[in-house]
N, CA, C and O atoms as a GROMACS GRO file, in nm:
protein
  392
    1UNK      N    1   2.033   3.627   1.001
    1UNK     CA    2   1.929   3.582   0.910
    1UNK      C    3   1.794   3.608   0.973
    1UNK      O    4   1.774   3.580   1.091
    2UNK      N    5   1.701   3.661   0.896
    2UNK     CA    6   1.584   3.659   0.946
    2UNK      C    7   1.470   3.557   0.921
    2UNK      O    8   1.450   3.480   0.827
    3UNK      N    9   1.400   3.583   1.037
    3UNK     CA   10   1.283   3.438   1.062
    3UNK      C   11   1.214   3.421   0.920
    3UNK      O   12   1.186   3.332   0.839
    4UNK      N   13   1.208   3.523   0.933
    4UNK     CA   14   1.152   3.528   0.734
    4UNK      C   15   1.167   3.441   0.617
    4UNK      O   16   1.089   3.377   0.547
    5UNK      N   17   1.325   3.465   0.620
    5UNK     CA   18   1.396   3.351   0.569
    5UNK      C   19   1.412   3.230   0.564
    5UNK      O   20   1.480   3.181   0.475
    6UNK      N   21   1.351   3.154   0.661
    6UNK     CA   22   1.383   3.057   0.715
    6UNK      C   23   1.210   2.937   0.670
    6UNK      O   24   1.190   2.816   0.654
    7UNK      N   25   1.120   3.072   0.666
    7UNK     CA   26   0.940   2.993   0.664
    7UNK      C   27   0.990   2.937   0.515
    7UNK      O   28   0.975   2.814   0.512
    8UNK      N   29   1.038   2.984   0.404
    8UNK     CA   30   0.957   2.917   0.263
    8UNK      C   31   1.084   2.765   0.318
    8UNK      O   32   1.016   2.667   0.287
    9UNK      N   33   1.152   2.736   0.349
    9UNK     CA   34   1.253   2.601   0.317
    9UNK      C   35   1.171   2.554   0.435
    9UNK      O   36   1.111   2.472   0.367
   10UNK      N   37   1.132   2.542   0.526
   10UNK     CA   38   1.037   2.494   0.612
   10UNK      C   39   0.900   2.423   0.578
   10UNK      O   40   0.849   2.315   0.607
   11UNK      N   41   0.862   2.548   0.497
   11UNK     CA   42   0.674   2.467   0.441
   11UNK      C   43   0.734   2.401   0.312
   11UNK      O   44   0.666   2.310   0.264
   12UNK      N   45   0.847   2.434   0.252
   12UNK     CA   46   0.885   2.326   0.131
   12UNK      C   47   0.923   2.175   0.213
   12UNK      O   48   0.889   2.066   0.166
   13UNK      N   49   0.984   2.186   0.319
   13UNK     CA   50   1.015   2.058   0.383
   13UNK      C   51   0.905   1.971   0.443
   13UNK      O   52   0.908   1.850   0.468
   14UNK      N   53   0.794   2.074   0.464
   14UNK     CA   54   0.696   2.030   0.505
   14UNK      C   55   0.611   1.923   0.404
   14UNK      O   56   0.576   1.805   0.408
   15UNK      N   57   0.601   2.033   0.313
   15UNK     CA   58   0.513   1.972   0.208
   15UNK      C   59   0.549   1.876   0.161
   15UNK      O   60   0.462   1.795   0.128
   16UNK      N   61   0.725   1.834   0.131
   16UNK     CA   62   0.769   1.713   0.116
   16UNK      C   63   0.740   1.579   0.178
   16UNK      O   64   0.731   1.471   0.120
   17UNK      N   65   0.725   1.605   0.319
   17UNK     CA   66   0.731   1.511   0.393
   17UNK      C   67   0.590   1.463   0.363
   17UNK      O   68   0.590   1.340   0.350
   18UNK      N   69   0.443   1.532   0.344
   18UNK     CA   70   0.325   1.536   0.343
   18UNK      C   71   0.307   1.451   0.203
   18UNK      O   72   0.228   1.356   0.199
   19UNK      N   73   0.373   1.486   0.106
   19UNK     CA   74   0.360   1.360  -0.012
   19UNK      C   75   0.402   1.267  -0.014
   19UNK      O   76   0.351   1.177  -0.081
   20UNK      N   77   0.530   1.246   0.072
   20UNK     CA   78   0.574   1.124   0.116
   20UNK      C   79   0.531   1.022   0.176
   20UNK      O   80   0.564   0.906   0.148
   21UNK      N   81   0.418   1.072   0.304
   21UNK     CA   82   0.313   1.042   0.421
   21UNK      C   83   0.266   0.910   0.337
   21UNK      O   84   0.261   0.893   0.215
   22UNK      N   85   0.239   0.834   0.432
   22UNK     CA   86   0.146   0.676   0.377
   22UNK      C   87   0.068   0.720   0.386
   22UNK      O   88   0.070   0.808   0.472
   23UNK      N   89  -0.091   0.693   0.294
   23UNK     CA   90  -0.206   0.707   0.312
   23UNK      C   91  -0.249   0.632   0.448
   23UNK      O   92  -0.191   0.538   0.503
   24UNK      N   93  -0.360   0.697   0.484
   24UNK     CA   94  -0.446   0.679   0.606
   24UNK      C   95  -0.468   0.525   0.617
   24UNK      O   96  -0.401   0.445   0.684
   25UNK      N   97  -0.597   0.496   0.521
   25UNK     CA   98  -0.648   0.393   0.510
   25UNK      C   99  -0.660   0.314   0.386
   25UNK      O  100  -0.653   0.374   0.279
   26UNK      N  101  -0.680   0.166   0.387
   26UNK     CA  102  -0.615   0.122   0.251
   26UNK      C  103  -0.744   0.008   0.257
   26UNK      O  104  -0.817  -0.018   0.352
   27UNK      N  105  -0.745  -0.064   0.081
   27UNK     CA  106  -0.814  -0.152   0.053
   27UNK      C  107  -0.753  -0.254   0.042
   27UNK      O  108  -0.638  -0.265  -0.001
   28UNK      N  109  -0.823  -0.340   0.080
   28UNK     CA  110  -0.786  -0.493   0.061
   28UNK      C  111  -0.851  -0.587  -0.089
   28UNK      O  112  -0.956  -0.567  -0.150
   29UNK      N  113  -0.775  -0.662  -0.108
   29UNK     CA  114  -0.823  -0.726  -0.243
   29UNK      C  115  -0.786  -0.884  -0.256
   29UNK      O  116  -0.677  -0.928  -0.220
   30UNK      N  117  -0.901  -0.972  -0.317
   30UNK     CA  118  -0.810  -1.120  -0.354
   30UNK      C  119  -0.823  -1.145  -0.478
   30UNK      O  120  -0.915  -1.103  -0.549
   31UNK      N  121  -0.727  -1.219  -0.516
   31UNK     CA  122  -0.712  -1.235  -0.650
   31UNK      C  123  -0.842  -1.360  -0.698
   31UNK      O  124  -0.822  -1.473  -0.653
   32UNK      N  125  -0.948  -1.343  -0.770
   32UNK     CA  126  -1.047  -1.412  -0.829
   32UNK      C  127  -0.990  -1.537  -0.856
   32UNK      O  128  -1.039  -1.641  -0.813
   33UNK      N  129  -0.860  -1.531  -0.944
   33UNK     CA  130  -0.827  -1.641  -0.975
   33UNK      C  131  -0.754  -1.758  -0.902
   33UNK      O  132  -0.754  -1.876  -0.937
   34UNK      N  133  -0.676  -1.687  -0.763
   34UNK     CA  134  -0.639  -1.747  -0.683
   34UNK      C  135  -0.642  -1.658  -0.561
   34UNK      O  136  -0.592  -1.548  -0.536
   35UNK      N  137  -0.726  -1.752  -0.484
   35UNK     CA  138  -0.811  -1.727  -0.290
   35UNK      C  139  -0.697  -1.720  -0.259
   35UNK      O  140  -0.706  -1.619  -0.189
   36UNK      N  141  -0.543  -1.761  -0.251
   36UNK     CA  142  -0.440  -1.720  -0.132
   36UNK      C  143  -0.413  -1.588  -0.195
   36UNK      O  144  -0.449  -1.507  -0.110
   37UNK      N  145  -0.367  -1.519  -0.304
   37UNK     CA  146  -0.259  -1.421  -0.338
   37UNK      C  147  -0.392  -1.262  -0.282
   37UNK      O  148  -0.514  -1.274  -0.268
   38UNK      N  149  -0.372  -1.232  -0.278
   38UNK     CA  150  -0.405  -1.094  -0.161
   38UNK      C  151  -0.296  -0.997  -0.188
   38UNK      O  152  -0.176  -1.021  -0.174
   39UNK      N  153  -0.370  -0.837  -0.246
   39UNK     CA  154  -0.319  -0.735  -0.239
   39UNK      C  155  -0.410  -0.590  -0.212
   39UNK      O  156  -0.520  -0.545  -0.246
   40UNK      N  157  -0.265  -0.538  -0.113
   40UNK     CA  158  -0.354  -0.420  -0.027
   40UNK      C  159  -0.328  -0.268  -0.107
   40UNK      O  160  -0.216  -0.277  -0.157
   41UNK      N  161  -0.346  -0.227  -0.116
   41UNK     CA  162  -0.344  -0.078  -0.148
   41UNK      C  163  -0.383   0.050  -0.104
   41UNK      O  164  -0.455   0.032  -0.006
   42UNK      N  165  -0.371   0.183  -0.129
   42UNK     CA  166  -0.405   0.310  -0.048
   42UNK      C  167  -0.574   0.312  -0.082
   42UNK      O  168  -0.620   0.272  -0.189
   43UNK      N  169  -0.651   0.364   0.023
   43UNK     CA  170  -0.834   0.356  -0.032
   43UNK      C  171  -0.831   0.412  -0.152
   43UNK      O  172  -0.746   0.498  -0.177
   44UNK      N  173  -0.952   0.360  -0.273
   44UNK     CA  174  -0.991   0.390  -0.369
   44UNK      C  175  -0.858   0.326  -0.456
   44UNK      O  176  -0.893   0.250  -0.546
   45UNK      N  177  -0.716   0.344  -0.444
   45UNK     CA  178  -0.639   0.320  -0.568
   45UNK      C  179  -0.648   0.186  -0.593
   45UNK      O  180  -0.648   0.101  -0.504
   46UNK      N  181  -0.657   0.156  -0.747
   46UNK     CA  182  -0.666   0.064  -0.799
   46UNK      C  183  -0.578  -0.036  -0.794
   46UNK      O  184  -0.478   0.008  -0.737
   47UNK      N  185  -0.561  -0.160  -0.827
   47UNK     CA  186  -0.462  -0.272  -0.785
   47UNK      C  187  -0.403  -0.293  -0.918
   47UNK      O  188  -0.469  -0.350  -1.005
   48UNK      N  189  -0.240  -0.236  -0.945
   48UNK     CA  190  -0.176  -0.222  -1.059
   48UNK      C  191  -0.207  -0.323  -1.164
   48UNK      O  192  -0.215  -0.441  -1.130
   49UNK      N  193  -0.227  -0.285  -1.309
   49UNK     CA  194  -0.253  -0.363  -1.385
   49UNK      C  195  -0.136  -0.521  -1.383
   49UNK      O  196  -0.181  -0.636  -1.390
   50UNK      N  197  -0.064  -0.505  -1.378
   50UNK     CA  198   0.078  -0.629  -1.375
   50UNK      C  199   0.052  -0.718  -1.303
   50UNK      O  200   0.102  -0.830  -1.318
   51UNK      N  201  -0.044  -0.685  -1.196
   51UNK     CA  202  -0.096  -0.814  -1.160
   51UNK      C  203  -0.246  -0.842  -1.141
   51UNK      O  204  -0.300  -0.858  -1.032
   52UNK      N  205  -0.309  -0.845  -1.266
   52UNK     CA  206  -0.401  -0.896  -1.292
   52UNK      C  207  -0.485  -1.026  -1.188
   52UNK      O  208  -0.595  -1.021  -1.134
   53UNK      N  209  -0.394  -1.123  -1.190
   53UNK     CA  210  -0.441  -1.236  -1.139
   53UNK      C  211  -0.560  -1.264  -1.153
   53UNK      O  212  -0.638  -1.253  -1.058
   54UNK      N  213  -0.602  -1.307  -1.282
   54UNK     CA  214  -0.793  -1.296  -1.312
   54UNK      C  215  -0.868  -1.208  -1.246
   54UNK      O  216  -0.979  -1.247  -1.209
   55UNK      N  217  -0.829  -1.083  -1.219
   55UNK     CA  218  -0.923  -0.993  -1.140
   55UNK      C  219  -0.950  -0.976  -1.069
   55UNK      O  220  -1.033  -1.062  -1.039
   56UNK      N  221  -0.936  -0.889  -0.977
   56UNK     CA  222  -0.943  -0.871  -0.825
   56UNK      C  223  -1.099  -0.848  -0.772
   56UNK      O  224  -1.182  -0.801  -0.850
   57UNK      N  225  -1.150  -0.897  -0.581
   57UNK     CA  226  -1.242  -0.892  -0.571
   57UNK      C  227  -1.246  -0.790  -0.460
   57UNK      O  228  -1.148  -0.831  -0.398
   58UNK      N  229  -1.293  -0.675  -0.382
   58UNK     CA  230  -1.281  -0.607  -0.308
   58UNK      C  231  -1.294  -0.676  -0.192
   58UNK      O  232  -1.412  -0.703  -0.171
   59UNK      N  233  -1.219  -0.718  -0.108
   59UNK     CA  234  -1.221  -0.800   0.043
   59UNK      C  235  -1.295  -0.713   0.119
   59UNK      O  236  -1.416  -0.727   0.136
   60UNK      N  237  -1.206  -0.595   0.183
   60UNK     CA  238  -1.206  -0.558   0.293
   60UNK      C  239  -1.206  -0.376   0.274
   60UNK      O  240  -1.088  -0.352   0.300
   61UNK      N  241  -1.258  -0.270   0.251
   61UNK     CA  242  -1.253  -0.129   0.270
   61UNK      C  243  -1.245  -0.044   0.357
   61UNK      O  244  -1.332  -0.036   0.443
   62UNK      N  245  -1.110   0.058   0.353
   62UNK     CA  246  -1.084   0.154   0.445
   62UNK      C  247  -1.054   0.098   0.617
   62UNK      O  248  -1.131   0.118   0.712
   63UNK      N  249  -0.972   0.053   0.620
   63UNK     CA  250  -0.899  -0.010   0.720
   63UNK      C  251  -0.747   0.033   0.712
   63UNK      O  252  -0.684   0.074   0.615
   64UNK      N  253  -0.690   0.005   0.884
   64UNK     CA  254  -0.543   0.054   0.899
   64UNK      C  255  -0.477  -0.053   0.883
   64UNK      O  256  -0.523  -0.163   0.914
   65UNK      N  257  -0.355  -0.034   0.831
   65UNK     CA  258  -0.271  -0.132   0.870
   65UNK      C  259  -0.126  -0.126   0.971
   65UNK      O  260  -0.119  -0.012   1.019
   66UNK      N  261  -0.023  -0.203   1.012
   66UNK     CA  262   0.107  -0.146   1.100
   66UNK      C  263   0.158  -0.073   0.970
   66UNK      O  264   0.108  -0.057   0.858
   67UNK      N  265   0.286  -0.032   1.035
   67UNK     CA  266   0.377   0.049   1.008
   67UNK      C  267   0.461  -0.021   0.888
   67UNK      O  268   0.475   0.049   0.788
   68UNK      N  269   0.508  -0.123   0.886
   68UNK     CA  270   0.595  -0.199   0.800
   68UNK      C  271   0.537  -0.211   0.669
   68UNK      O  272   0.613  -0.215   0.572
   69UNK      N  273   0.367  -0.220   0.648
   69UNK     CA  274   0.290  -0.283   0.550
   69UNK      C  275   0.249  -0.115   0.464
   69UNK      O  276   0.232  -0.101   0.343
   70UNK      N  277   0.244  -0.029   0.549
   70UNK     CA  278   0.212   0.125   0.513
   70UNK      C  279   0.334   0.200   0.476
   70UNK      O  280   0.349   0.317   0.441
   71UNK      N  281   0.459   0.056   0.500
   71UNK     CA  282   0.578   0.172   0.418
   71UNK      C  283   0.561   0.099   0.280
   71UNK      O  284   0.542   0.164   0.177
   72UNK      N  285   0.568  -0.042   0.278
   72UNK     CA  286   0.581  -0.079   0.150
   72UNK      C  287   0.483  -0.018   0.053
   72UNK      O  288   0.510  -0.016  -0.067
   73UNK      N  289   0.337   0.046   0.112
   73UNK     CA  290   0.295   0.054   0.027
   73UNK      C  291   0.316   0.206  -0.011
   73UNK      O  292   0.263   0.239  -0.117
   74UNK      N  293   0.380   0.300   0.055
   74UNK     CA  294   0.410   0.431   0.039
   74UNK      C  295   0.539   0.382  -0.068
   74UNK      O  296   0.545   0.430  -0.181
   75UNK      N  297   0.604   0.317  -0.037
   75UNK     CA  298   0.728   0.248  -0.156
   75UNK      C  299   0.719   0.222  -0.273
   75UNK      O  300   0.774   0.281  -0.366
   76UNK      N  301   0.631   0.107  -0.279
   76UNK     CA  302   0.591   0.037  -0.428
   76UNK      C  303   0.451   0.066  -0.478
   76UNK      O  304   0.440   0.051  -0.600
   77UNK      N  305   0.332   0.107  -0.409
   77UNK     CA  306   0.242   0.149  -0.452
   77UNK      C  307   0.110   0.042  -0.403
   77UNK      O  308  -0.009   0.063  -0.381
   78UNK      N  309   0.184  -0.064  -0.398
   78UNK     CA  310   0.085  -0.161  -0.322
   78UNK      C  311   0.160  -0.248  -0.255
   78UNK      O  312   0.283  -0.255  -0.264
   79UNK      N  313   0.064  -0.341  -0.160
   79UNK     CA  314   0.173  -0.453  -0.076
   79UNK      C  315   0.134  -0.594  -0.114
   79UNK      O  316   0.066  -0.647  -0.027
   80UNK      N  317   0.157  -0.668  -0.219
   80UNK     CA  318   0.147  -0.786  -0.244
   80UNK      C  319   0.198  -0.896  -0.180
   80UNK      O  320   0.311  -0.898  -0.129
   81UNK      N  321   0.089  -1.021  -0.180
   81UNK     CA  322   0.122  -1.164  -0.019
   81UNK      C  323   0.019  -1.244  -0.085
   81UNK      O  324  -0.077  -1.209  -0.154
   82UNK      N  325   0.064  -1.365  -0.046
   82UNK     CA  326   0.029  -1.487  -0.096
   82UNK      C  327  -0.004  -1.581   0.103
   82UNK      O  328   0.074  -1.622   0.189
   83UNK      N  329  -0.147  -1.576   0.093
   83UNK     CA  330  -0.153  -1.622   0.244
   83UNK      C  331  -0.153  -1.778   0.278
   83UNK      O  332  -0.206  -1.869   0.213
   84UNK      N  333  -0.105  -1.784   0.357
   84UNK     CA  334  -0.082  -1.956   0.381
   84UNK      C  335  -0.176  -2.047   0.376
   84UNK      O  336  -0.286  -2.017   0.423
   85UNK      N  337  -0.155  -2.177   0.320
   85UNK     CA  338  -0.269  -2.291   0.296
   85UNK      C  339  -0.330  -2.265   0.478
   85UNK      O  340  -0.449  -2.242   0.498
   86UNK      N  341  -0.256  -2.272   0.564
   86UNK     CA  342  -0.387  -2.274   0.695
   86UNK      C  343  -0.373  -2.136   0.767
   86UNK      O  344  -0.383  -2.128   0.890
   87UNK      N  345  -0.352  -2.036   0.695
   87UNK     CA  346  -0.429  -1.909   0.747
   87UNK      C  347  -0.359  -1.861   0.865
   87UNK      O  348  -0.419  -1.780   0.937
   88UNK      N  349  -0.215  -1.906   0.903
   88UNK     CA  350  -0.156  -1.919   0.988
   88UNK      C  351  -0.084  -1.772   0.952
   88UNK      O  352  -0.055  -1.709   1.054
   89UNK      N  353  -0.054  -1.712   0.836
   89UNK     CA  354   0.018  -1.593   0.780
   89UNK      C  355   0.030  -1.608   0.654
   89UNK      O  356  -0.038  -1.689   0.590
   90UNK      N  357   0.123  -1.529   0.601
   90UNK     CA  358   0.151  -1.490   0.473
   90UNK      C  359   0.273  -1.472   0.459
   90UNK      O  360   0.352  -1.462   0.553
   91UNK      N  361   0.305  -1.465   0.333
   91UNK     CA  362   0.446  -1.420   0.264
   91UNK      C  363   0.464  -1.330   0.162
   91UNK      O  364   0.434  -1.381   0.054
   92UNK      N  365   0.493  -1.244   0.155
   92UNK     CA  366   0.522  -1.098   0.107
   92UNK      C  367   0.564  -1.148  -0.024
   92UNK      O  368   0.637  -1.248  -0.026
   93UNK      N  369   0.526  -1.090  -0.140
   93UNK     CA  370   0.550  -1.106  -0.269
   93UNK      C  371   0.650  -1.004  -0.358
   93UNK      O  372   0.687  -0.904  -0.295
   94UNK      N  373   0.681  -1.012  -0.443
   94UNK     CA  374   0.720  -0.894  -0.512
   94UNK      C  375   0.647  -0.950  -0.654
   94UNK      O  376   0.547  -0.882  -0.677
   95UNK      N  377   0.662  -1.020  -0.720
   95UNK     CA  378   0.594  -1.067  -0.795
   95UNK      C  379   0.488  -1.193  -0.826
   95UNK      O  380   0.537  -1.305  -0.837
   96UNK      N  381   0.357  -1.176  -0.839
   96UNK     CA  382   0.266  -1.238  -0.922
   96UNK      C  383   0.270  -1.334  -0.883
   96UNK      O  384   0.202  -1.370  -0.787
   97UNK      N  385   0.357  -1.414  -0.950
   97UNK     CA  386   0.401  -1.588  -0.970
   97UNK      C  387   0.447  -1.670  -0.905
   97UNK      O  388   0.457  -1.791  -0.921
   98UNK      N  389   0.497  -1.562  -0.778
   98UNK     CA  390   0.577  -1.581  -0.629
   98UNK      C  391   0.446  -1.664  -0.555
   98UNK      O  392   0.456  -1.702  -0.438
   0.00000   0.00000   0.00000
């Protein structure tokens, strides 16, 4: 087989992996209507309509986060958390109402 052969399934694997990639840097957001519920997202993308939560306020812009919080959001599109009455942490949401 020649090397030849071998470049297009390579830059296709490549390119796969490259859309897959978590974004760099992400926004932070709190929900207007309620100060604990907090959701992060990739910079600029918007915070899915479904969870409204009276409207989101821009916290925090273009910041990293670990590894665990940059898969969920390469996963689901954002990382939704509800942060503790004393600021001690948070708890990971899947939905809203959680």
């Amino acid at each position: 087989m020649a090397e030849d052969d071998d470049d297009p399934s390579i830059k296709a694997l490549n390119a796969a992996q490259n859309e897959q990639a978590s974004p760099t840097t992400f926004d932070h957001y709190g929900s207007l209507a309620d100060p604990s519920l907090r959701i992060f997202v990739a910079k600029d993308a918007v915070p899915p309509f479904r969870f409204k939560a009276g409207g989101w306020e821009l916290l925090t812009s273009s910041f990293d986060l670990g590894p665990a919080m940059k898969t969920r959001i390469t996963e689901n599109g954002y990382f939704l958390c509800r942060v503790n009455d004393d600021r001690s942490g948070w708890t990971e949401l899947t939905d809203p109402s959680g």
